[in-house]
Each structure stands twice: as C-alpha cells, then as structure tokens.
C-alpha positions in Angstrom: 18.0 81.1 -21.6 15.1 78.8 -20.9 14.7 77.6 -24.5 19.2 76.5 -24.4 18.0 75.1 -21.8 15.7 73.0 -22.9 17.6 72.3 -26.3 20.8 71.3 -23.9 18.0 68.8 -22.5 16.9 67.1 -25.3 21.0 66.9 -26.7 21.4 65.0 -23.5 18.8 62.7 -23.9 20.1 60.9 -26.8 23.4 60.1 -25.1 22.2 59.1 -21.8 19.8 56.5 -23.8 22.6 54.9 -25.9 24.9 54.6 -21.9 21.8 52.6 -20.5 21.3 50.4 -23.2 25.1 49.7 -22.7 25.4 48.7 -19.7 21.9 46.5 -19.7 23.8 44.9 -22.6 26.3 44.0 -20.3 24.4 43.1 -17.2 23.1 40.6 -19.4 26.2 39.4 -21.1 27.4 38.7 -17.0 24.1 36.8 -16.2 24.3 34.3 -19.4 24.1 30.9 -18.6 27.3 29.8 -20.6 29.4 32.9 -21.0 32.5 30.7 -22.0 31.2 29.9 -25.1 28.9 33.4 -25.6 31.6 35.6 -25.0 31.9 36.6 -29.0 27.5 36.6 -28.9 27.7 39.2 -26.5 29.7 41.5 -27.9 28.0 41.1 -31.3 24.5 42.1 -29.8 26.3 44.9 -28.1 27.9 46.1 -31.4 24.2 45.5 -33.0 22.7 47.4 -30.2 25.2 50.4 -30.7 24.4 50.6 -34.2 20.7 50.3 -33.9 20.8 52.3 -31.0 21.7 55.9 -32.6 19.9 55.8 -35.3 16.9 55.0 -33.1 18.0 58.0 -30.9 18.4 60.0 -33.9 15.2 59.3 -35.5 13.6 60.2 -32.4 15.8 63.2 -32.2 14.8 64.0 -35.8 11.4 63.9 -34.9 11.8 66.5 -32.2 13.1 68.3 -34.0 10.8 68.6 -36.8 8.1 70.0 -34.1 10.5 72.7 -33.0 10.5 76.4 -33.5 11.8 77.4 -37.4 13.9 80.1 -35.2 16.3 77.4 -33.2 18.5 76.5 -36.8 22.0 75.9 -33.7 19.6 72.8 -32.4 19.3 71.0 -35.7 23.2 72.1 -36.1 23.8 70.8 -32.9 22.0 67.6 -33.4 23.7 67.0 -36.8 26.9 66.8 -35.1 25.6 64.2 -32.4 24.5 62.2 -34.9 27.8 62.0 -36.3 28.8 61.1 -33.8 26.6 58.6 -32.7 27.9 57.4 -36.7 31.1 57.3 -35.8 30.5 55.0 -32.7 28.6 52.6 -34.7 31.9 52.6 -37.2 33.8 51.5 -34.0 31.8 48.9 -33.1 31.1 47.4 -36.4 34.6 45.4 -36.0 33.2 44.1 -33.1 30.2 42.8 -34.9 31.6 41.5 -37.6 33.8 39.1 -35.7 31.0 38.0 -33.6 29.3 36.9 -36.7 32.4 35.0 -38.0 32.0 32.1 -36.1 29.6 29.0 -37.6 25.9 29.9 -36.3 25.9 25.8 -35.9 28.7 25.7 -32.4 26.1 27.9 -31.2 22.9 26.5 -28.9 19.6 27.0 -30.8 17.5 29.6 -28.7 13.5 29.4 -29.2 11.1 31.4 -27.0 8.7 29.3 -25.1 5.8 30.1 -22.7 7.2 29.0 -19.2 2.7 27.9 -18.5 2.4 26.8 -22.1 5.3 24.9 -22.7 4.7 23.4 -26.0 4.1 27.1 -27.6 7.6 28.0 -29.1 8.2 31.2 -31.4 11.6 32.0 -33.0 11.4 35.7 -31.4 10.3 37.4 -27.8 6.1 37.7 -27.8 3.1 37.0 -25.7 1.4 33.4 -25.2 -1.1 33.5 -27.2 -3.1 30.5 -24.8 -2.0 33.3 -21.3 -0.6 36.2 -22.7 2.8 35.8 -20.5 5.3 37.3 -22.0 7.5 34.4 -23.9 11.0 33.4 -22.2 14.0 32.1 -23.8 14.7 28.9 -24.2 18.5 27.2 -25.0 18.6 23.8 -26.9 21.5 22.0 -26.9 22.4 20.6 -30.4 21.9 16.8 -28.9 18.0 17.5 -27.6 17.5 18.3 -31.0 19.0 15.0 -32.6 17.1 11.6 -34.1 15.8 11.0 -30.1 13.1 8.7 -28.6 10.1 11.2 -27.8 10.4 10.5 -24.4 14.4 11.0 -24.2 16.2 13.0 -22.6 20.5 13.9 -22.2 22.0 15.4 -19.8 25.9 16.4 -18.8 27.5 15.1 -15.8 27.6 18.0 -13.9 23.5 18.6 -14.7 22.8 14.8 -13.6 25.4 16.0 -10.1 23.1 18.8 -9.7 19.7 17.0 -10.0 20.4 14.4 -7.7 19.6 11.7 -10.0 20.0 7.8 -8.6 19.7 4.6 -10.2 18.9 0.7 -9.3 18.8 -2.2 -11.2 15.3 -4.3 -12.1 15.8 -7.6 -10.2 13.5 -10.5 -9.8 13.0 -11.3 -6.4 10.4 -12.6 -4.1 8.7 -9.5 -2.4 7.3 -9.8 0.7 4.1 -7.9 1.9 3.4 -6.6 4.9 0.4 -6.4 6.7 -0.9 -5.0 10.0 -4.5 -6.4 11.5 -6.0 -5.6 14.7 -7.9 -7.7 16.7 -8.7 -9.4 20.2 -8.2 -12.4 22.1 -11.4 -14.9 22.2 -12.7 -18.3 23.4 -11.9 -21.1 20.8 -15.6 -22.1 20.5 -14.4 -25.6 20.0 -12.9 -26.0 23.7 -16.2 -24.9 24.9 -18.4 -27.0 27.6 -21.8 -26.8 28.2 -23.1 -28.3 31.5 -27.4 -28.5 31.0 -30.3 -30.2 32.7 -30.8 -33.4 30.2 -34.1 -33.8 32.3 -36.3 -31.5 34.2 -36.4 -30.6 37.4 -35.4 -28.6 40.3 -31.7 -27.0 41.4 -31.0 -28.3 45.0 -27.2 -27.6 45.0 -25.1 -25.3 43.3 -21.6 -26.6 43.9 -19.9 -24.0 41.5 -20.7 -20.8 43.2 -19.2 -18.1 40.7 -17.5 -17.6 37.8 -14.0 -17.8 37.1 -13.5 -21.0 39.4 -11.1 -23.7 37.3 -12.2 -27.2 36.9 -11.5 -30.2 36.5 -12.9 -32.5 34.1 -15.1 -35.3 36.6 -15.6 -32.6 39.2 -19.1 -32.1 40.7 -20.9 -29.3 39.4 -25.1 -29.7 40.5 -27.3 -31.8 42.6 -30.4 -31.9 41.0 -34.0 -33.4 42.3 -36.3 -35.0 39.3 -39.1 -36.9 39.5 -39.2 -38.5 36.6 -35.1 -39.6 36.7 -36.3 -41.2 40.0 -39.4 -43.1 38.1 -36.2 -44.1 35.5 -34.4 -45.8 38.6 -36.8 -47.8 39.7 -37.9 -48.9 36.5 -34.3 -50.0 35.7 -34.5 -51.9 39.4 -37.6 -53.6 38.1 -36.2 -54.7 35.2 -33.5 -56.0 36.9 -35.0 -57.9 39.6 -37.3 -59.6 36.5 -34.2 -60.8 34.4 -33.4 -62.8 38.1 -36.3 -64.5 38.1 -37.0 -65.4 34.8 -33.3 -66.5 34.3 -34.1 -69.7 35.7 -37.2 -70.3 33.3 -36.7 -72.9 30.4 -37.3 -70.4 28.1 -35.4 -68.4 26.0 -37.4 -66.1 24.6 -38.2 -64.7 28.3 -34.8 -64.5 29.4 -34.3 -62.4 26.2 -36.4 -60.4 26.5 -35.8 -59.7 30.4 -32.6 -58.9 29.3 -33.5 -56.9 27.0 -35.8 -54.6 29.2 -32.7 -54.1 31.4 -30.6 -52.7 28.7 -33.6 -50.3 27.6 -34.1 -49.0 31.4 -29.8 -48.6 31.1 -30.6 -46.3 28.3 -32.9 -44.3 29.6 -31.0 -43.0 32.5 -27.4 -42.9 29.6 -29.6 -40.7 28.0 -30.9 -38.3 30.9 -27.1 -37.4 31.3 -26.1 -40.5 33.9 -23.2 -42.0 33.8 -22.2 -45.5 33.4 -20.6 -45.0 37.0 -23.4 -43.9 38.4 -25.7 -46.6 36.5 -24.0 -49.1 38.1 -23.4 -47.9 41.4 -27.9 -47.5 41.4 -27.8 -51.5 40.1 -25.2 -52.3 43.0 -26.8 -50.8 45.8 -30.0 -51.5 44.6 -31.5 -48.0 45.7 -32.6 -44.5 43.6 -31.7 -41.4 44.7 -33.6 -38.2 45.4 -31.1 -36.4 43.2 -28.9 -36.5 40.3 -25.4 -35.0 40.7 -24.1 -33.4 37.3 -20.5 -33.8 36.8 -18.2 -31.4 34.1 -17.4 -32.8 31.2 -14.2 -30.7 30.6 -11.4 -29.1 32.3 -11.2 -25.2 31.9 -12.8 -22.3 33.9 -15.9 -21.9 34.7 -17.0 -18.7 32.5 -20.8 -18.5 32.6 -23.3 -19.4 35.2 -26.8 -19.2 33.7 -29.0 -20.5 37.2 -29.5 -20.6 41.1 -30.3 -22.8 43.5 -33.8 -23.6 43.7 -34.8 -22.7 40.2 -36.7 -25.2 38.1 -35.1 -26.0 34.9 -36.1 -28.2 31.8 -34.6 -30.3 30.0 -31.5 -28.4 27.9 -31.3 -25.7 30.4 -27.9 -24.4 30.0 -26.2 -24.0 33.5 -22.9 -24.2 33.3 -20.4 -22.9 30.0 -16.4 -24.5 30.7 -14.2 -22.8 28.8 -10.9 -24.6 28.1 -8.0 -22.1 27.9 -5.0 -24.3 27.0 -5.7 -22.8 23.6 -7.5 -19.4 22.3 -8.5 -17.9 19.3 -7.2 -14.1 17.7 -10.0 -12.4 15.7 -8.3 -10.1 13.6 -10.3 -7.4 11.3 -8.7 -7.4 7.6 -9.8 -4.9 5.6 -10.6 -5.7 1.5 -7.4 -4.4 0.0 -5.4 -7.1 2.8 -7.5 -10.3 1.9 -5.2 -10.7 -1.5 -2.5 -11.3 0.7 -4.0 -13.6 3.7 -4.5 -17.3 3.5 -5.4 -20.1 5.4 -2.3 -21.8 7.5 0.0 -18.7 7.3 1.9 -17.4 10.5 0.8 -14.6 12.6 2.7 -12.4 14.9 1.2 -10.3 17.1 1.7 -8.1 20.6 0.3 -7.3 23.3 -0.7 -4.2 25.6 -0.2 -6.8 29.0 2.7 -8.0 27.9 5.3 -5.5 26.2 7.6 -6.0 23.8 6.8 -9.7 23.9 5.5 -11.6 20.4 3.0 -14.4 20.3 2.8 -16.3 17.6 -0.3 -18.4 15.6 -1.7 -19.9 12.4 -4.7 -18.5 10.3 -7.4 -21.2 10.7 -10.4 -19.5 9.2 -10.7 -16.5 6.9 -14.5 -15.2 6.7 -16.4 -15.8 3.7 -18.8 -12.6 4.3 -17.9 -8.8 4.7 -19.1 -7.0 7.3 -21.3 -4.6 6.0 -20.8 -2.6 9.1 -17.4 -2.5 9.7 -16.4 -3.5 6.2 -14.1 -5.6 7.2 -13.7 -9.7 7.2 -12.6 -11.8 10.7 -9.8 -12.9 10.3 -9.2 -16.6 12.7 -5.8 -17.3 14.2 -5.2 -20.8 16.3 -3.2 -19.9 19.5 -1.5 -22.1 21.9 -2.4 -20.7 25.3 -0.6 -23.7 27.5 0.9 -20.9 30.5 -2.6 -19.0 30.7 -1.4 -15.9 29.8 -3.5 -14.8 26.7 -7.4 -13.5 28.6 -9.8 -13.3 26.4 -11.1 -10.0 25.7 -7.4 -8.6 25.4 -6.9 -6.3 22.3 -4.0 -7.5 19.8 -1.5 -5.8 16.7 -0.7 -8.2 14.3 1.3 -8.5 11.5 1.4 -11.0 8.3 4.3 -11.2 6.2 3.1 -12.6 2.8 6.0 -13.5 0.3 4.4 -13.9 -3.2 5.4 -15.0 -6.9 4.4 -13.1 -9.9 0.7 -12.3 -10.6 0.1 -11.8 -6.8 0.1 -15.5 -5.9 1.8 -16.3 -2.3 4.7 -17.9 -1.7 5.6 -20.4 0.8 8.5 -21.9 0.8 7.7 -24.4 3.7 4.5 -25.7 2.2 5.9 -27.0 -1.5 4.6 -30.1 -1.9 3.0 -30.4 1.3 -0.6 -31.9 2.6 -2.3 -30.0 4.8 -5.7 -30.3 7.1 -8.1 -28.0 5.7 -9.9 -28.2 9.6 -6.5 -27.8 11.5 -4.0 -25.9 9.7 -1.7 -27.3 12.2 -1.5 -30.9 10.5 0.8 -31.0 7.8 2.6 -33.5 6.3 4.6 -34.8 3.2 2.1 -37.2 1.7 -1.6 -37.5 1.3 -3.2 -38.8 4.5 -6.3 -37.8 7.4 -6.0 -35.3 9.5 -5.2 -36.6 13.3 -7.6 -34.6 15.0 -10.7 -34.5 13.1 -10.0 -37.5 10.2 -10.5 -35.1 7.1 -8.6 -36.0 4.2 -5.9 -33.7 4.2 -5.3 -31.2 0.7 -2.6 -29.8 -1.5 -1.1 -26.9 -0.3 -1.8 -25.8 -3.8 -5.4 -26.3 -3.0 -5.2 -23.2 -0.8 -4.3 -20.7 -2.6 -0.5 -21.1 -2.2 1.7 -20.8 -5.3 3.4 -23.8 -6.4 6.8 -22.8 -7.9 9.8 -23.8 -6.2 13.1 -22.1 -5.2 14.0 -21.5 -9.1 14.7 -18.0 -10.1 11.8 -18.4 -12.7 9.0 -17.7 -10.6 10.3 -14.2 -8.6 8.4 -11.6 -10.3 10.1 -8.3 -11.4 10.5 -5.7 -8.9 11.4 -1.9 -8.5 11.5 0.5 -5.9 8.2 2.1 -5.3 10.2 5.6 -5.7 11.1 4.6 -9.1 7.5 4.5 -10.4 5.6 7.8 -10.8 2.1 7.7 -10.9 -0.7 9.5 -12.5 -3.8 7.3 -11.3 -4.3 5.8 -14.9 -0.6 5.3 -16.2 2.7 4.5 -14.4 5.9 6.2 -15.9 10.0 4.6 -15.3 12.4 6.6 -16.8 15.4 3.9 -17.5 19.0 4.7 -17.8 20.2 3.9 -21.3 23.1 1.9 -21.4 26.6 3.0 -23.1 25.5 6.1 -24.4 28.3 8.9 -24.3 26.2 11.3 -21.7 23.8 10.3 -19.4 20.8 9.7 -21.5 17.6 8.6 -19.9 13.9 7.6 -21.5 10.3 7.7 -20.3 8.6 4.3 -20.4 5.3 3.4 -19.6 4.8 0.4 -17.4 2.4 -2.6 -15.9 2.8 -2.4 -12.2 1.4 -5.5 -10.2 0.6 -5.2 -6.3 2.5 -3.3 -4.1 4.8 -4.7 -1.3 6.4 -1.8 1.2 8.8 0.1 -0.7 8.1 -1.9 -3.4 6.2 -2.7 -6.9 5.8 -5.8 -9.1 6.6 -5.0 -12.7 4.5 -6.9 -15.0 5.4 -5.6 -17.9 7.7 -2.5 -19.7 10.9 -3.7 -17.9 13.5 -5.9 -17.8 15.7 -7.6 -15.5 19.0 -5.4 -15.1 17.1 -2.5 -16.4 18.5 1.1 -14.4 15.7 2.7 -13.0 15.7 6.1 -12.1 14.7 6.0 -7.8 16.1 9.8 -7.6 15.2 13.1 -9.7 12.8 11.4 -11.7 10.2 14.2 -11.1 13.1 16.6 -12.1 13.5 14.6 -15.3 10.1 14.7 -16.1 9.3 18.4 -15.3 13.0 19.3 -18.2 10.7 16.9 -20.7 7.3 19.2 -19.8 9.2 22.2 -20.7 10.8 20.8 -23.9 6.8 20.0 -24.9 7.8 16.1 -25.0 5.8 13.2 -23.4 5.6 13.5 -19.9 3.5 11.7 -16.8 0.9 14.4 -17.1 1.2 15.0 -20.6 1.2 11.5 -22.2 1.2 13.5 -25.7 3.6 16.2 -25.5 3.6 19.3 -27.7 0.4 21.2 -27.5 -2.0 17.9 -26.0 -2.3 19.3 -22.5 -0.2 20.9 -19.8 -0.1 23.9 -17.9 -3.0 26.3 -16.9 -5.7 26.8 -19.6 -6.2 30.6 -18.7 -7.8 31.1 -22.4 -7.1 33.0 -25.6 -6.7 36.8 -25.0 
C-alpha cells in the first residue's frame, strides 16, 4: 500500500507541474503591457510552454524512474501512458503555436534584457548583470527608438507625453530683470555734517546747547568762550585802527598804506580764530574787546554730539559741537559678491521699514565700495535719501530691493539713462547734454561711463531667455531638451547649452538655442531618466552606453 502510494505521488507530480506553469503563463499574458497587439505572443509561449513543459516533466519522470525498484514494471506502465498523454497535449496546442508564429516578427516590439542599475548592459535573453549581479529585466523597444535618431532623441505617443506631464515654452529674447534684496540701516549723510570747535584756545564759560538732540538753527548761539589771546587780537586790531586815523592825514603815502594795511592783517587774525565779519565790525564800532567769544552754528540740523562742559579748557580744534542736518540721509546697504554684477551707481532703490509698515521709500545708489569686507564679506552699498518730513532716524534697520534690467552678456539696462550725462558726485544730476554738475561743478559723464549698457529699445540687444525650470543642471553642463518641430509624434532632443546669469525664474541663453525654440519647462527629468534607461546621452551620463551611470557595485 505505501509504495502505490508513493507511485500515485510521483504520477501526480508531473500534472500538477504542467497546471502551474499554465496558469503563470497566463497571469503573465494579463499583466503585458500591450495585450492588444500580444494577444497571438501569448498564446504562442503558452503553446511553447505546453510542449516544452511534458517533456521536461517526463524527463524528470524518466529519471525517477530509472532509480526505482526493478519490481514496480505498473509505474513505468503508468508513466508511459502520462506521457502520452502529456504528447497528445502538446499535438493540441501545436495549432496554437503555429499561428502565433505566422505573423511578421517585424509588427512586433524588439525586447532586449537590460539591467534596471546598469542600464547600458543589454543581452538578447534573461541573465545576471554582470557589473551587480541583478537579475536582467525586460526591456520593449519600439520600432521608432530604434530608427536613424539623434543620440540624444527621444519619441514618444500622445498618451505617454499626457502621462508624463510634459510642458513646453518658446525661447524669446527679452530684457530680464534681476532681483535683488540688500539689508542695511539708516545713517548720517557725512556731508550734511557740522562741526562746531574752538579755532583758539581757551576756556568754556557758557554752554548754551545743553544736550543732545536739541534742533538748530543755522546763526544760533552755541558757546561763550573766554581767551586770552582772542582778546590780545582785539586790541591789536583797535591799535591798528586808531593808527590808520592818525596817519591818514600825513602827506605820505607809503604810511597811510601801510596803516591800512596793518588793519586788514589784525581783520584777519580774528577771521581766522573763528570771528565773524559781524562781530569784527561790531569790536571796530564800539571800539571795545570782549572777555569772551560767542561761537555761533554754522548749519541747521540737530545737535547730535556734545564732546565738552562748561569750564573745561580746550585748544584750538577742540571739537564741541557735531550738527547733523537731517533734511537728507544716507542707506548703507550690505551686498554680498554674487549681487555686485548687478548694482551700479545711480540706480533706484526701494526699501521698507520696521517703523513704518507697509510703506516704501525710495533712493539712488551714490557710492558702491571699492573694498570687501574681509569680515563680513560683504561691500557697503550707499543710497542718497531725501529725508525733508524727518521721518527716516538714523540707526533704523532697512530691506531693500534692486531691480536690475540687463542686455545680453550681463550688462544693465536702463532705459531712462540712453544717452544721458550724469554727475559722477551726485547721481541725482542728470541731463541730456554734456555739462557741470550744479552742486559740486564736476564735469558730468556718459551714462555709458558707468557701467550702463548702451543699446536702445531695439529688439537686438534683449538676450535669449528660458525658464530656469527648463534648464537641468549638473554643476559642469546645462541640458534643454527642445521640442522638435513637425515631427509625426512628439519627438524631443537633449541639447547642451551656455547659460548666462540668472534672473528669478529665469536664465540667459548664450548659446545652444534659438529664438522660438520649445523648451521642455515640465517632465524634463522624466525625459531624461527614459534616455538613462535606453543607455543614451543623458545629464548625468554625457556619454551614454556603458560611460557611467548607475551604482558601481563591482564585477561578481
């Protein structure tokens, strides 16, 4: 009993080998990627795979056989008669096969087995890597990848473009703008500054400013101040004075010159020691010196530094006063290296405050540093800003931004200043003809002269641009894939390209494009990662076919 049993067994075996391989057959018929136009492969690798199968089955059957017992002659009887009739089920499905066969091998899609890490390894049948050792997967060709194409080309169907989300835009030449953001603070424009100092020595009686902060006026008093010596200078001008009477009424000349002249010398003196002409001629009409000297301001503005007291001796230069005049301030800004290709002397700036919300100032680059801060590494930045209502205090922190419009090779682009003269001390003085600036004299300068770019409204000058999603970047190379035109699919090819500087969301092409050009802005990464698998030119894999890609896990 136990040994029919067993021979029962091993009958089964056979049988229950052949109904598995079945039905994985069809499993995998279900799961094809194009069963319309498989339909006829399928059933000819299931007809294959019933004919193979027996005579697999029976050859291990055979062989199981062979290492039984001389005494069990029913099994090999038995298992003759399965294997006829595993022969007989080949004979049915040789039809099958034959029809599959019928049709032309070229309507079907060319089928090489690639590793999916190793993508430019490609065998004709199922293996191992032989870089990984992963198993190889199958991979479909359609007849038109394998045409006449461009290395870097790539077709696709309409529904496959649908599914990859692929976009396109059109190269245009344009005039990008740039966008940069500073940050800064408001200070003191160091060339509305007053200093009020002793222009001779001696000693403090009156301080008539007693703090900081106080506005003045210009003409307003400021110090009394006791010196010796100015009071020597007084009387010697009285002397001098009184000796031009006398001798005016001499016969001669020479005398009353040079009485005259000694007059004009003591005059001096006191002009010099910070007097004024006011107060020169009130000493000559009174005909008496003062004890003390009263210092007037010299500027309007507030009073932002107070540097002595009352009592205190001072010589002469001793800073005492510092006026600041606030009607106008200057914006430090700090530009880092990679902004300074875009900032130049007389462009606009726009900037915010925290004191004053949602509210934009407004002011013209004056100055641009011409030495990095090796501590900050960054370069001041100087904007001219009105400051007529007061509002701006120095000290205040600032966000700015500069919009730069530029022309090809980088170079800016201001509309406004084409053909213009400008002040190279007061960006604020331009005009439409050589000339001096009004404030300071200078001869004013080209525009040109600045660093501005000189082309004109024409379309000639825009540079090429593209979106910044259309480029895809490898650190070394920049890779476009371009839309090619009137092609019967949608056809698209790699191409490498000379990007200029970059302006928000987008690049300057200087060369590997043309206007009207489609770029791919959408599923270019997709397109690229179909021509990595196909082992063509890539972004990572400049070459294609066995030059680099994947991971190198080594030869096994």
């Amino acid at each position: 009993m136990t040994n029919q049993t067993s021979m029962n067994s091993v009958l089964r075996r056979p049988a229950a080998i052949a109904v598995i391989a079945v039905v994985l057959l069809i499993a995998l018929a279900a799961f094809w990627p194009d069963p319309s136009t498989e339909t006829t492969e399928t059933q000819a690798d299931e007809a294959a795979a019933g004919e193979s199968m027996p005579g697999d089955v029976h050859a291990g059957h055979g062989a199981m056989n062979a290492d039984a017992p001389a005494e069990h002659e029913g099994h090999d009887a038995m298992a003759m008669d399965t294997h006829a009739g595993h022969e007989g089920h080949g004979a049915m499905q040789s039809p099958a096969t034959h029809a599959g066969s019928s049709h032309p091998l070229e309507q079907r899609s060319a089928e090489v087995w690639s590793c999916s890490m190793h993508p430019h390894i490609k065998r004709d049948g199922p293996g191992q890597c032989p870089i990984c050792g992963m198993d190889l997967i199958p991979v479909r060709q359609e007849p038109s990848d394998m045409d006449d194409q461009e290395p870097r080309q790539i077709t696709l169907s309409t529904a496959q473009r649908a599914r990859m989300r692929i976009a396109t835009v059109p190269v245009e030449r344009r005039y990008p703008t740039a966008e940069i953001r500073l940050v800064g603070k408001v200070t003191y424009d160091e060339t509305r500054l007053a200093y009020i100092t002793a222009w001779v020595p001696g000693r403090i009686d009156d301080l008539l400013v007693d703090y900081t902060g106080v506005t003045v006026r210009k003409g307003d008093h400021m110090v009394e101040l006791y010196s010796p010596e100015l009071l020597s200078a007084q009387e010697e001008l009285l002397q001098a004075i009184r000796g031009m009477t006398e001798l005016s009424k001499s016969n001669v000349e020479s005398l009353r010159r040079s009485a005259a002249g000694t007059v004009d010398a003591a005059r001096d003196k006191l002009r010099l020691w910070g007097l004024s002409s006011e107060q020169i001629a009130e000493i000559e009409r009174s005909g008496k010196t003062s004890e003390q000297v009263t210092i007037f301001s010299p500027a309007s503005g507030v009073v932002i530094h107070r540097n002595a007291q009352e009592g205190m001796y001072v010589d002469t230069g001793t800073r005492i006063f510092t006026v600041a005049d606030l009607d106008a301030v200057w914006v430090q800004l700090d530009a880092y290296e990679s902004d300074l290709q875009w900032l130049r002397y007389g462009q606009t700036v726009n900037f915010t405050t925290e004191a004053y919300p949602g509210e934009r100032f407004s002011g013209v680059v004056s100055f641009i540093d011409p030495v990095l801060n090796p501590q900050t590494r960054t370069v001041n930045v100087r904007v001219n800003v009105g400051n007529k209502d007061g509002r701006l205090k120095p000290e205040m922190f600032v966000r700015a931004e500069v919009f730069a419009q530029f022309a090809s090779h980088g170079r800016i682009f201001d509309e406004s200043l084409i053909g213009k003269w400008v002040s190279p001390m007061h960006p604020e003085i331009i005009k439409d003809e050589p000339g001096q600036c009004d404030i300071c004299g200078m001869d004013l300068v080209p525009a040109e002269s600045l660093g501005y770019a000189s082309a004109g409204k024409s379309h000639e000058g825009a540079p090429l641009v593209i979106p910044a999603t259309a480029a895809l970047l490898t650190g070394t190379r920049a890779v476009v894939y371009v839309e090619q035109p009137g092609a019967d699919r949608p056809t698209y090819v790699g191409r490498e390209v000379v990007l200029g500087p970059r302006a928000g969301d987008s690049y300057v092409v200087e060369s590997g494009l043309s206007e009207g050009d489609l770029v791919v802005v959408s599923g270019n990464f997709k397109i690229d990662s179909a021509l990595q698998i196909q082992a063509k030119p890539s972004m990572m894999n400049p070459e294609g076919g066995g030059s680099g890609g994947g991971h190198d896990h080594g030869s096994r």
